[in-house]
C-alpha positions as a Markdown table, in Angstrom:
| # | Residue | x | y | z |
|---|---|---|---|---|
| 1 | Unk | 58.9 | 145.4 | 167.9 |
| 2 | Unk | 59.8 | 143.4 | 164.6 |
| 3 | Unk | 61.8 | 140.4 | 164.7 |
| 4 | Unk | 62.1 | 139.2 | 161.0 |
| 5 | Unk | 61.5 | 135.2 | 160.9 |
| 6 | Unk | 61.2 | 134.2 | 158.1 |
| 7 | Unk | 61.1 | 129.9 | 157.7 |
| 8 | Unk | 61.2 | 128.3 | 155.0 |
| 9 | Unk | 61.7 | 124.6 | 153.0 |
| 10 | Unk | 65.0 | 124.0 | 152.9 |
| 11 | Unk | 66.3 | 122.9 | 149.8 |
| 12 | Unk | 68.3 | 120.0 | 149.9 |
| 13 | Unk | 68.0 | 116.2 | 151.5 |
| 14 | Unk | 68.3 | 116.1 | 155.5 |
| 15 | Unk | 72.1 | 115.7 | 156.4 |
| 16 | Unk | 71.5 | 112.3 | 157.6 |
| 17 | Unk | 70.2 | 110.9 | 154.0 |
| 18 | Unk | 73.4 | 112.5 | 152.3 |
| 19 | Unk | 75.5 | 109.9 | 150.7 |
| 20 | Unk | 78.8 | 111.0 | 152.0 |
| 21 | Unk | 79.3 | 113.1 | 155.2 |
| 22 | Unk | 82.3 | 114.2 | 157.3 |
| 23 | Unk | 82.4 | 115.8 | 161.1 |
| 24 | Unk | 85.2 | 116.4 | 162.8 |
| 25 | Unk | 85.9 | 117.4 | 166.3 |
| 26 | Unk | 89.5 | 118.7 | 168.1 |
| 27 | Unk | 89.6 | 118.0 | 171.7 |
| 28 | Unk | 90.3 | 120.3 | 174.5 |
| 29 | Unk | 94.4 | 119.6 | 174.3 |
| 30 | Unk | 94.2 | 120.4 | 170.8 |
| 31 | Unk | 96.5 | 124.0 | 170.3 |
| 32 | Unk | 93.6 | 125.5 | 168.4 |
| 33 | Unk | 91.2 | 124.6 | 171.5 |
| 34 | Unk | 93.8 | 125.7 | 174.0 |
| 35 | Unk | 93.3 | 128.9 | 172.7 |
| 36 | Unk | 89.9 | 128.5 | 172.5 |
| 37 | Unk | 90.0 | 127.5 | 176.1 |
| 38 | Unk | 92.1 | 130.1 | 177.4 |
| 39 | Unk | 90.4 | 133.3 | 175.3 |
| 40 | Unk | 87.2 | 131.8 | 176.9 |
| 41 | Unk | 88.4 | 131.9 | 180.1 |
| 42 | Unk | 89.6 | 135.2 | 180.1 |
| 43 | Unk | 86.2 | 136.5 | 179.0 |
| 44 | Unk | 84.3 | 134.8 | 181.7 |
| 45 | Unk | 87.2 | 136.3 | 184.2 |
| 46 | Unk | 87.0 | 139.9 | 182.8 |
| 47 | Unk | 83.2 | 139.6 | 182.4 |
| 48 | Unk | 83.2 | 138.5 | 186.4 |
| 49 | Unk | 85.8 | 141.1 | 187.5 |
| 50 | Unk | 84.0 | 144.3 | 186.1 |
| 51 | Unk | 80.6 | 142.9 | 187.4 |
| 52 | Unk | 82.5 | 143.2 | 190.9 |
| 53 | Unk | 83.8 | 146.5 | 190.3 |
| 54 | Unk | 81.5 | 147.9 | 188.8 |
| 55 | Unk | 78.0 | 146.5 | 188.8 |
| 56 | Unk | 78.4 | 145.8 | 184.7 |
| 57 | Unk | 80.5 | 144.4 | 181.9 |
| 58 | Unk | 82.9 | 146.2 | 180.2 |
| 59 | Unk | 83.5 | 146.5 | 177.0 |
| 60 | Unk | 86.6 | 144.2 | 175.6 |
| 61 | Unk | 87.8 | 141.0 | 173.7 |
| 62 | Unk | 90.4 | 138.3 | 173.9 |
| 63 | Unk | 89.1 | 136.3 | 170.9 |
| 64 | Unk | 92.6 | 136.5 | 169.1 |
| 65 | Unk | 94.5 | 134.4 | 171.5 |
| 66 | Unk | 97.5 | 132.6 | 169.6 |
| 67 | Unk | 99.7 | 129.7 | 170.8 |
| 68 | Unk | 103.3 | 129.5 | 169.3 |
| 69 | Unk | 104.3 | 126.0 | 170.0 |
| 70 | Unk | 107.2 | 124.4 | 171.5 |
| 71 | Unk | 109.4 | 121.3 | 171.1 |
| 72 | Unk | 109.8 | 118.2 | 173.1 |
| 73 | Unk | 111.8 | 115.3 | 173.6 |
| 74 | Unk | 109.7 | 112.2 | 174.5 |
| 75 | Unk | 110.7 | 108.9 | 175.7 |
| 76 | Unk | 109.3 | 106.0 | 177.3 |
| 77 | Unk | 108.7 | 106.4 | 180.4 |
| 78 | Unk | 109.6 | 109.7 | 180.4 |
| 79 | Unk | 111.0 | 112.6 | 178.4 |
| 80 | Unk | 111.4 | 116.9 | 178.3 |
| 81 | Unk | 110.1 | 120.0 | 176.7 |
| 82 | Unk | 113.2 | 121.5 | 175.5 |
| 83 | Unk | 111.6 | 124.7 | 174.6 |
| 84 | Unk | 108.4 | 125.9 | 176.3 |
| 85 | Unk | 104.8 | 126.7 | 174.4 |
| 86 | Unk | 104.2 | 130.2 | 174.3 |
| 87 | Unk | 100.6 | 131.8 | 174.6 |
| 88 | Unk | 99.7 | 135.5 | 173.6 |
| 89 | Unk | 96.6 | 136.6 | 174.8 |
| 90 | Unk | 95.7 | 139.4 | 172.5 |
| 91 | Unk | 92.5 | 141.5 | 172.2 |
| 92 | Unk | 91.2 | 144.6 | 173.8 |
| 93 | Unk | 89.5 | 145.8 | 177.2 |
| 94 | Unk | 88.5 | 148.4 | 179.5 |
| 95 | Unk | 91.6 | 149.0 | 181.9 |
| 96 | Unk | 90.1 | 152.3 | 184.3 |
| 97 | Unk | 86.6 | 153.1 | 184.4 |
| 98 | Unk | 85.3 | 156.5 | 186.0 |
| 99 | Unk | 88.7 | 156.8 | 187.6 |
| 100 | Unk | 89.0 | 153.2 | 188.6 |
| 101 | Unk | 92.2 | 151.0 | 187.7 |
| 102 | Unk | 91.2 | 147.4 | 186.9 |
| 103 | Unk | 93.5 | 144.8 | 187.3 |
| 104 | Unk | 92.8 | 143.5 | 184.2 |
| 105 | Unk | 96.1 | 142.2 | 182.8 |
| 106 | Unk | 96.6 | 140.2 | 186.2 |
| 107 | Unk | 92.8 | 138.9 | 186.0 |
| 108 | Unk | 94.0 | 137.2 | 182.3 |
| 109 | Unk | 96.8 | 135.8 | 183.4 |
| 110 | Unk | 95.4 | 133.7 | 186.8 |
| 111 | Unk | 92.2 | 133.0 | 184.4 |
| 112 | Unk | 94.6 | 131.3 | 181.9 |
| 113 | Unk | 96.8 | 129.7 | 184.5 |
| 114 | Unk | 93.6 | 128.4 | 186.2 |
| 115 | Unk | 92.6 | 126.7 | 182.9 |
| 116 | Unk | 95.8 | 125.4 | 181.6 |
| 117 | Unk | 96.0 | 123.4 | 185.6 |
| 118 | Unk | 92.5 | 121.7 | 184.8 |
| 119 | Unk | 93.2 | 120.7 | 181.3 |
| 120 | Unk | 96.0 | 120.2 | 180.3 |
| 121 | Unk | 97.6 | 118.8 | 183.9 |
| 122 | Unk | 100.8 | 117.4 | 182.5 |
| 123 | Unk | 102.1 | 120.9 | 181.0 |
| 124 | Unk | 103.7 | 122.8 | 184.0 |
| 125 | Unk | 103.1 | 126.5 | 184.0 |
| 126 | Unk | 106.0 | 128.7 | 183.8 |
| 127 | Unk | 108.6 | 126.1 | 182.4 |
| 128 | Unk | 106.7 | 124.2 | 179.7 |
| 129 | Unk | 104.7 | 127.0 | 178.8 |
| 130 | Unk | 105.1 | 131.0 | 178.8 |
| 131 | Unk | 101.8 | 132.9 | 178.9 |
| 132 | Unk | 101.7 | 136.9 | 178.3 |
| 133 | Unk | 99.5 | 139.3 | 178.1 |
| 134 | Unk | 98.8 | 142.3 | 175.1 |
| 135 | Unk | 95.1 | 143.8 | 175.9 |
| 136 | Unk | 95.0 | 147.2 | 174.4 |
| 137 | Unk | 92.3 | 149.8 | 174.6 |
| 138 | Unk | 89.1 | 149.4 | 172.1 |
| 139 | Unk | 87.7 | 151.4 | 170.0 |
| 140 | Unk | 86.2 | 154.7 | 171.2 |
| 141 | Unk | 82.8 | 154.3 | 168.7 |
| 142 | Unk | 82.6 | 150.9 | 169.4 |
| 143 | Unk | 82.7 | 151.3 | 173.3 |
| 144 | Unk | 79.8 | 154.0 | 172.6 |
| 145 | Unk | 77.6 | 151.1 | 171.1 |
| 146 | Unk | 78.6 | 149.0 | 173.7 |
| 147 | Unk | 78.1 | 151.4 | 176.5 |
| 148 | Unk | 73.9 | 151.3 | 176.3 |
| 149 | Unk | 71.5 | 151.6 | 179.3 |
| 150 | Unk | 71.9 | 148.5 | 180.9 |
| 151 | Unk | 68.1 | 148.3 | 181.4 |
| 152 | Unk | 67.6 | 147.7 | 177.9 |
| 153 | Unk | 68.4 | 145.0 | 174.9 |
| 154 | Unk | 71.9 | 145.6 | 173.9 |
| 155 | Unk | 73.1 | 147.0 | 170.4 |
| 156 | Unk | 75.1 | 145.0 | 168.2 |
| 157 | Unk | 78.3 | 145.6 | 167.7 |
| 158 | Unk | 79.2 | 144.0 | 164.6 |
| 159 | Unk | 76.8 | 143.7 | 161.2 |
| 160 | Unk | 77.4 | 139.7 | 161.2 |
| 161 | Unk | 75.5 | 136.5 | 161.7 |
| 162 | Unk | 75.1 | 133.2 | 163.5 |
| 163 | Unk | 74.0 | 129.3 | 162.0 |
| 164 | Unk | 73.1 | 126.1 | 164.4 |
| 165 | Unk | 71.5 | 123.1 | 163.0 |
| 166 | Unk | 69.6 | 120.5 | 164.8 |
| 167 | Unk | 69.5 | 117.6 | 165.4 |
| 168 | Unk | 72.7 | 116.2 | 165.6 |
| 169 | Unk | 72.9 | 113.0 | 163.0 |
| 170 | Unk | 74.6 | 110.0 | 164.2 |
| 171 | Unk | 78.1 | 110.4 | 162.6 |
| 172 | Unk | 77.5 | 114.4 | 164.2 |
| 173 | Unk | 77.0 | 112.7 | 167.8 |
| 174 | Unk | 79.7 | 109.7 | 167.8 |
| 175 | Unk | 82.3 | 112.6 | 166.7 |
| 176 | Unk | 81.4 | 114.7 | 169.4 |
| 177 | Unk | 81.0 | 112.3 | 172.1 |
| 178 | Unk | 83.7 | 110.1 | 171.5 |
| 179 | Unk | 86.5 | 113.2 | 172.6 |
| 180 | Unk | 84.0 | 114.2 | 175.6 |
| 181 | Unk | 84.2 | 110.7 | 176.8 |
| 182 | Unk | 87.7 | 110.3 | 176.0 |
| 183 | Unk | 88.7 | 113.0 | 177.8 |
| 184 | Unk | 86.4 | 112.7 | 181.1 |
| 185 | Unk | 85.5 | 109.1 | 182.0 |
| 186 | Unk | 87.9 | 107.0 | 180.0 |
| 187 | Unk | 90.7 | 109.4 | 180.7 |
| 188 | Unk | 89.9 | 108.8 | 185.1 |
| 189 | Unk | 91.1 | 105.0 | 184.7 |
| 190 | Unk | 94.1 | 106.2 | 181.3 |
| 191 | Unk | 96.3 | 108.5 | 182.6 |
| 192 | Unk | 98.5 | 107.5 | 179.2 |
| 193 | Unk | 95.5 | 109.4 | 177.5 |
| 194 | Unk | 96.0 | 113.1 | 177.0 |
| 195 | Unk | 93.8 | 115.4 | 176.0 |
| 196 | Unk | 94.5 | 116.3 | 173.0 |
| 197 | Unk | 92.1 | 114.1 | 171.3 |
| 198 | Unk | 91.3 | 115.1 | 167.4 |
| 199 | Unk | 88.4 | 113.1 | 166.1 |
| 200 | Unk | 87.2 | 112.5 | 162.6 |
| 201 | Unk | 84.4 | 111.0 | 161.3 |
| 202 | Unk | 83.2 | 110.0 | 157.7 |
| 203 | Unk | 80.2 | 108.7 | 156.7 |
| 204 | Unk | 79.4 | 106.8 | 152.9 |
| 205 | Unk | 76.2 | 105.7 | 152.7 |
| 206 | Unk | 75.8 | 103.2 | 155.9 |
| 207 | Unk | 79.5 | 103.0 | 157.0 |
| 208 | Unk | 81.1 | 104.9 | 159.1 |
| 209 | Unk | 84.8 | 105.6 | 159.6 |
| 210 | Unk | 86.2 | 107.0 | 162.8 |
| 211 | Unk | 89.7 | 108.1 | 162.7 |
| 212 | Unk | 91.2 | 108.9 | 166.2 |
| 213 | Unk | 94.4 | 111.0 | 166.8 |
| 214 | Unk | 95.5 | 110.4 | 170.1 |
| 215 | Unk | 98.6 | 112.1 | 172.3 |
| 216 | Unk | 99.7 | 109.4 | 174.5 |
| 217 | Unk | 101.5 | 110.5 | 177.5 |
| 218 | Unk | 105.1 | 109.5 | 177.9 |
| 219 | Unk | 105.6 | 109.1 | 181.9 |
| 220 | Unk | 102.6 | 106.2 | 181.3 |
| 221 | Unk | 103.6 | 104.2 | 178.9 |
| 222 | Unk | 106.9 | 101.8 | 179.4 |
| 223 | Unk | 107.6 | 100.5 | 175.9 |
| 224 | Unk | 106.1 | 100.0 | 172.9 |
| 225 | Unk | 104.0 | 97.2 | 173.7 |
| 226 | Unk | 102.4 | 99.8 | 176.4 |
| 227 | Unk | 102.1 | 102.0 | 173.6 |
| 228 | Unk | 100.5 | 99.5 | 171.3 |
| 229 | Unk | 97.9 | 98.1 | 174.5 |
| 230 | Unk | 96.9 | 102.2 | 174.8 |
| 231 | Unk | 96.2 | 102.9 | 171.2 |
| 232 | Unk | 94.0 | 99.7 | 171.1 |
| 233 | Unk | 92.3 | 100.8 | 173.7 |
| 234 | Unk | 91.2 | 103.8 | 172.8 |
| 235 | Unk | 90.0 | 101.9 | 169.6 |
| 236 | Unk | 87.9 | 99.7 | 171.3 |
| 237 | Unk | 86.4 | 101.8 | 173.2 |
| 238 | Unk | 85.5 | 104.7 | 171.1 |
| 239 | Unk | 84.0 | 102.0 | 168.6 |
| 240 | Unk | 81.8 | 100.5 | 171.9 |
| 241 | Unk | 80.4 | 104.4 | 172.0 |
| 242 | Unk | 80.0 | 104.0 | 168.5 |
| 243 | Unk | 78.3 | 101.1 | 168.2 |
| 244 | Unk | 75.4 | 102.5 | 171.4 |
| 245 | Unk | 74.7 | 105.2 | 168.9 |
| 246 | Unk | 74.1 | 103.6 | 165.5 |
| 247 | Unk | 72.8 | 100.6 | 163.4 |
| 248 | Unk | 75.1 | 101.3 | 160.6 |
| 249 | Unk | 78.7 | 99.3 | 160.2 |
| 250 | Unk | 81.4 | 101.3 | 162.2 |
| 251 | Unk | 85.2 | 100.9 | 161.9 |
| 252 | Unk | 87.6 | 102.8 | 163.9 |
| 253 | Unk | 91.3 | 103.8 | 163.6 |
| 254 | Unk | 93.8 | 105.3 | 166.0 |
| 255 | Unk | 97.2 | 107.0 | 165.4 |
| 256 | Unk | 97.1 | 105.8 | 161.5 |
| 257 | Unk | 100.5 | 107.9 | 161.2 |
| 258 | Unk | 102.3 | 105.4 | 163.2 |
| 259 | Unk | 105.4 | 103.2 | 161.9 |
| 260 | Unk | 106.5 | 101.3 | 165.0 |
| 261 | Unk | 109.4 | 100.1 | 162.4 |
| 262 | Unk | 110.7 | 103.4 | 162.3 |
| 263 | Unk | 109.7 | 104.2 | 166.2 |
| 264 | Unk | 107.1 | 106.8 | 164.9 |
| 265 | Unk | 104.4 | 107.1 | 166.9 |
| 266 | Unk | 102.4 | 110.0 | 168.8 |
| 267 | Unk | 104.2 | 109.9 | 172.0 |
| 268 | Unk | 104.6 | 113.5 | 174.1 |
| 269 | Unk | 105.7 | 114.7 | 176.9 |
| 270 | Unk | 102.2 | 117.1 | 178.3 |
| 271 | Unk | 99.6 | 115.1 | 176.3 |
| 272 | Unk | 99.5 | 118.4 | 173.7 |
| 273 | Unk | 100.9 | 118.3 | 169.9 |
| 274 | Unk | 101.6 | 122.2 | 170.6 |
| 275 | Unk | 104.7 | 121.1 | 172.5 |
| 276 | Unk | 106.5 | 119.6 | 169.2 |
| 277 | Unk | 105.3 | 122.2 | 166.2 |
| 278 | Unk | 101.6 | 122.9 | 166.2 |
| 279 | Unk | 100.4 | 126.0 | 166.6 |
| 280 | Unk | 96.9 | 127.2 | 167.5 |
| 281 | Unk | 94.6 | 130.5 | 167.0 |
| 282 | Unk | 91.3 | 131.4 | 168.2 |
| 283 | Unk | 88.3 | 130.3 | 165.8 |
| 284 | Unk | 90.0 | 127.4 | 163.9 |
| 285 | Unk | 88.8 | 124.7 | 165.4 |
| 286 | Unk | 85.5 | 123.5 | 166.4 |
| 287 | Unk | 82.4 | 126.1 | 166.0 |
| 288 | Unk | 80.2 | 126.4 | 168.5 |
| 289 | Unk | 78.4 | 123.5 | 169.0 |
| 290 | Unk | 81.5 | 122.2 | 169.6 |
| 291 | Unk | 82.1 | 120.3 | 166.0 |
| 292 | Unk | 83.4 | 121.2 | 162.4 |
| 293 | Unk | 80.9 | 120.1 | 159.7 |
| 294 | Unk | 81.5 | 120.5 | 156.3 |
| 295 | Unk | 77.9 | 119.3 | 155.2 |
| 296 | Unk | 76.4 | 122.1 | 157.0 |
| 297 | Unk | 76.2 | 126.2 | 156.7 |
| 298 | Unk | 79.2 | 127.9 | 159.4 |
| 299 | Unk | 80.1 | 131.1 | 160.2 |
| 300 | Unk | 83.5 | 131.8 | 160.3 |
| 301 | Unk | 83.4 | 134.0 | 163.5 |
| 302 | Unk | 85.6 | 133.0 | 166.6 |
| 303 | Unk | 82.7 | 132.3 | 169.2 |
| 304 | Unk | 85.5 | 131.9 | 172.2 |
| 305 | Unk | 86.8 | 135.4 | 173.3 |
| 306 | Unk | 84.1 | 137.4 | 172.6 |
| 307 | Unk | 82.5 | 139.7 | 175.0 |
| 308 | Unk | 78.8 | 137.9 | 175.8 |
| 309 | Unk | 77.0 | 141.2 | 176.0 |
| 310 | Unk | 76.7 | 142.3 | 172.7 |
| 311 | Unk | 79.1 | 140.8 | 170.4 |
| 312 | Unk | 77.3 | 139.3 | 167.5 |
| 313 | Unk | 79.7 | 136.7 | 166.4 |
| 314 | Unk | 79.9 | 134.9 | 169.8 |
| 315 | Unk | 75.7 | 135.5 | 171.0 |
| 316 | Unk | 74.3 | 134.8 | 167.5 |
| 317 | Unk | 76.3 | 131.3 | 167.1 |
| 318 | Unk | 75.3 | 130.4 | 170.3 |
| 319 | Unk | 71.6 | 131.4 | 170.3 |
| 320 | Unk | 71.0 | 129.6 | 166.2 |
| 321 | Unk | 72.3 | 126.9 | 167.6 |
| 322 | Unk | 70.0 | 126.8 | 171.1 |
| 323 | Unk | 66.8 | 127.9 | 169.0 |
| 324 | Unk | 67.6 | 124.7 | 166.2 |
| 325 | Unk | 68.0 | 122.7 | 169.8 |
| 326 | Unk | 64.8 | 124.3 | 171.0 |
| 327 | Unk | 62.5 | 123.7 | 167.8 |
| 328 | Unk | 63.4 | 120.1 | 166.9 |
| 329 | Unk | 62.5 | 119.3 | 170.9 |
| 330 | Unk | 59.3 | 121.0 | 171.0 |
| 331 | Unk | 57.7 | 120.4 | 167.0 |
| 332 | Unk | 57.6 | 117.0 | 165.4 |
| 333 | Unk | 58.2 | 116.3 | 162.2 |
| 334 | Unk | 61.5 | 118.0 | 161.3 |
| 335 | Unk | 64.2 | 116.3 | 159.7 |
| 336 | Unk | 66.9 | 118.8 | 159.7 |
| 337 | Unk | 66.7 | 122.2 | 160.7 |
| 338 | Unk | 69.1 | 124.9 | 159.8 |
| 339 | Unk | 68.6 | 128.6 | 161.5 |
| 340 | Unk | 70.4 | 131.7 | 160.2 |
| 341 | Unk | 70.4 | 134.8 | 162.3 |
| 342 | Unk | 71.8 | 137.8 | 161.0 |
| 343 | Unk | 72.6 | 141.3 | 163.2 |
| 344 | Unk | 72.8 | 144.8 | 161.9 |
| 345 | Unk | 74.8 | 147.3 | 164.2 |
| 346 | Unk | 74.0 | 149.4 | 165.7 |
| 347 | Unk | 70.3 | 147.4 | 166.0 |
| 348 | Unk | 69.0 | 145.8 | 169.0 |
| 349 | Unk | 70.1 | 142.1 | 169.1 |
| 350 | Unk | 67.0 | 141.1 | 170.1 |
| 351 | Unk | 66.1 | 142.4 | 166.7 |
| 352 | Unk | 67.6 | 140.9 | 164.5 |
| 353 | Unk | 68.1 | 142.0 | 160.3 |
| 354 | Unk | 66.4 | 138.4 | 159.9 |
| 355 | Unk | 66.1 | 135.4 | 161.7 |
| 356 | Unk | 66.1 | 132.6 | 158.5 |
| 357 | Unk | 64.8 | 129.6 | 159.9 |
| 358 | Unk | 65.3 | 126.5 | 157.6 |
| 359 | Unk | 63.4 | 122.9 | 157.6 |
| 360 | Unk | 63.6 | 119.5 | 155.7 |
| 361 | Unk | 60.5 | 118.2 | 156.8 |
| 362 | Unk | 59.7 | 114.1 | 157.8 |
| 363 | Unk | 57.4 | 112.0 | 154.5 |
| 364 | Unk | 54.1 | 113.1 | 155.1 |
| 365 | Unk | 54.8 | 116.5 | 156.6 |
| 366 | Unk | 54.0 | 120.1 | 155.4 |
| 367 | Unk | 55.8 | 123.2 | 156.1 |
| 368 | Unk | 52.1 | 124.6 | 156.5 |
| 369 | Unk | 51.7 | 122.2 | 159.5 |
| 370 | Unk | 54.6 | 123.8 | 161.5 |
| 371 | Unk | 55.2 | 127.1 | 160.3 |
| 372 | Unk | 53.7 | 129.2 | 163.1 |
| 373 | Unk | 55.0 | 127.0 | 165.6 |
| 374 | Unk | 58.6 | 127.1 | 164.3 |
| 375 | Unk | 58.3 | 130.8 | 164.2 |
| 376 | Unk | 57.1 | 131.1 | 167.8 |
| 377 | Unk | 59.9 | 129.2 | 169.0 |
| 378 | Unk | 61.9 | 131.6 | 167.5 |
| 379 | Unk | 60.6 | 134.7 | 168.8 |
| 380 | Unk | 60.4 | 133.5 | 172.1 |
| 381 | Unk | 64.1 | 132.8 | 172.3 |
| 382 | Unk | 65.3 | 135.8 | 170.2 |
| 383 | Unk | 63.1 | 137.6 | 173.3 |
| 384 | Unk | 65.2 | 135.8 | 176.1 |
| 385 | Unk | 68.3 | 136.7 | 174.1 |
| 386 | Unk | 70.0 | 138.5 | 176.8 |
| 387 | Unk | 69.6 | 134.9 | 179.0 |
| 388 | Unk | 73.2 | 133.6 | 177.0 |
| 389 | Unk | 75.1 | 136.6 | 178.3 |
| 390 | Unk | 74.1 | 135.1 | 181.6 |
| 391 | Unk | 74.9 | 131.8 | 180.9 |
| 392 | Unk | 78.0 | 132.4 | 179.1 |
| 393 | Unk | 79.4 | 134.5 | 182.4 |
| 394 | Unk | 78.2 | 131.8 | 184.5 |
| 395 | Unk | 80.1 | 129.2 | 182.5 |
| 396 | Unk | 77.3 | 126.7 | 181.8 |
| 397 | Unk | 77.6 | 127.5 | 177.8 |
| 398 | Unk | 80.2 | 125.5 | 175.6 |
| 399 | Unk | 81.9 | 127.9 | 172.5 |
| 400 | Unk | 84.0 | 125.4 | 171.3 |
């Protein structure tokens, strides 16, 4: 077998030692998450219903999900969506298989319903949003490449690639964070909080700058006092997070668009911009470790959506990004660590065209010194490939 690792000296200072560096993060509320969220959970429903059926998965995709936003009327205390979200769920799948009908159109739509209930709880189904359904048939040559012996290393489907980096820099881990916490603990006690949470972070030299977009839920907030009491809440304590993960100065805005002269401010109706004018698509928000990072190599593949069998753009982001995880844990000495894995159809994805594993090593470190055990790392998780597809059915993997 030949798995091409290559790992080299990367060729620029560690992320962290950069003089400026900007993150950014869009919650789960966010409309490009939402359909994120949604395409997601349509995989892992398809994935589940054709293992029932049918002892295997299927070949499909749902990965170009869009949302078509609505508008709303909010007030204090209280307001309306005047004209409901709507959500396409668009992609392909297997719809009868050796004579068999599967319900998969059905399977989509309870998936996405089930989702939309658990995230976004204020948006009622069926009045402030409309969900359908377009899954067409796929492509005969690509079903052929998906359709392998199921006892062996599935083919690619796609010539593509994959990046992860590792570890996570301070700015990288306040950004991420800050909208998990947001959205989990701080939101059980701030029911005004909803989840569309957008957070962005920018780092110059040692200070960092937090700014915090945050949907505030009409039916919790009374006036604009309330109003002003939430926003400074979610100041504080996003900057208290802050502060537990860094030295450097921190300073943290929230809702900087606000004129509460002109009664401006982001007040909604579900917690979700997408019911006044955003819109959302698969793959334009977060990649797959969850964050959007301008300092950093990204592939431009939509992870969410894709099957977890053999589609390169969703296995290959998620697998760099576990095997930078993986090395940084296990080898001291690394700074920054960038891997690059890149698929050839057709090939066995546990083969990759060339695994590109790239480090910026600590003062007084060689690439010598690590080399083999980098490169081991990597092998041993490009051999355990097929363990994602597992995972990602199971739900314990994030793609967004």
């Amino acid at each position: 077998m030949s798995r091409n690792i290559q790992v080299s000296r990367l060729d620029r200072q560690a992320v962290e030692d950069q003089d400026v560096e900007i993150v950014e993060r869009k919650g789960v509320g966010h409309p490009d998450s939402i359909s994120d969220g949604i395409a997601e959970s349509v995989s892992r429903a398809l994935s589940q219903l054709y293992l029932d059926r049918v002892g295997k998965v299927l070949h499909y995709n749902t990965d170009e999900t869009q949302l078509a936003a609505g508008s709303a009327a909010p007030a204090f205390g209280g307001g309306e969506v005047v004209e409901p979200i709507y959500i396409l769920i668009v992609g392909r799948a297997t719809k009868e298989y050796e004579g068999q009908h599967l319900p998969v159109d059905s399977t989509a739509l309870a998936a996405a319903r089930e989702y939309l209930a658990e995230t976004v709880p204020e948006l009622e189904y069926g009045t402030d949003v409309i969900v359908d359904v377009k899954l067409g048939e796929g492509s005969g040559d690509l079903q052929d490449v998906f359709g392998e012996d199921e006892q062996q290393v599935p083919m690619a489907n796609d010539t593509s690639f994959g990046v992860g980096h590792a570890p996570l820099t301070e700015t990288e881990r306040i950004v991420h964070e800050a909208e998990r916490e947001l959205n989990t603990t701080y939101y059980e006690d701030h029911p005004e909080l909803g989840p569309d949470v957008k957070i962005m972070g920018k780092r110059e030299g040692d200070r960092i700058d937090i700014t915090v977009a945050a949907a505030m839920v009409d039916a919790y907030v009374d006036d604009l006092d309330d109003y002003d009491d939430a926003v400074a809440d979610v100041r504080e304590f996003v900057l208290d997070l802050a502060e537990d993960h860094t030295d450097r100065e921190v300073n943290v805005d929230v809702n900087t668009a606000d004129d509460y002269e002109d009664g401006s401010i982001y007040l909604t109706v579900t917690g979700t911009s997408a019911e006044q004018g955003d819109d959302g698509s698969v793959g334009r928000g977060n990649r797959a470790n969850g964050l959007i990072t301008p300092n950093r190599p990204m592939s431009m593949e939509a992870t969410s959506g894709k099957n977890p069998v053999n589609h390169i753009g969703k296995i290959y982001n998620l697998l760099s990004t576990e095997i930078a995880e993986s090395v940084t844990d296990e080898v001291d000495g690394i700074r920054d660590l960038q891997v690059r894995l890149l698929s050839q159809i057709g090939r066995p994805i546990d083969e990759p065209h060339v695994a590109d594993a790239q480090v910026v090593t600590e003062d007084g470190v060689e690439l010598s010194d690590i080399e083999a055990d980098v490169a081991a790392i990597v092998d041993r998780e490009l051999a355990d490939v097929t363990e994602v597809t597992r995972r990602v059915i199971e739900g314990d993997v994030s793609t967004f």
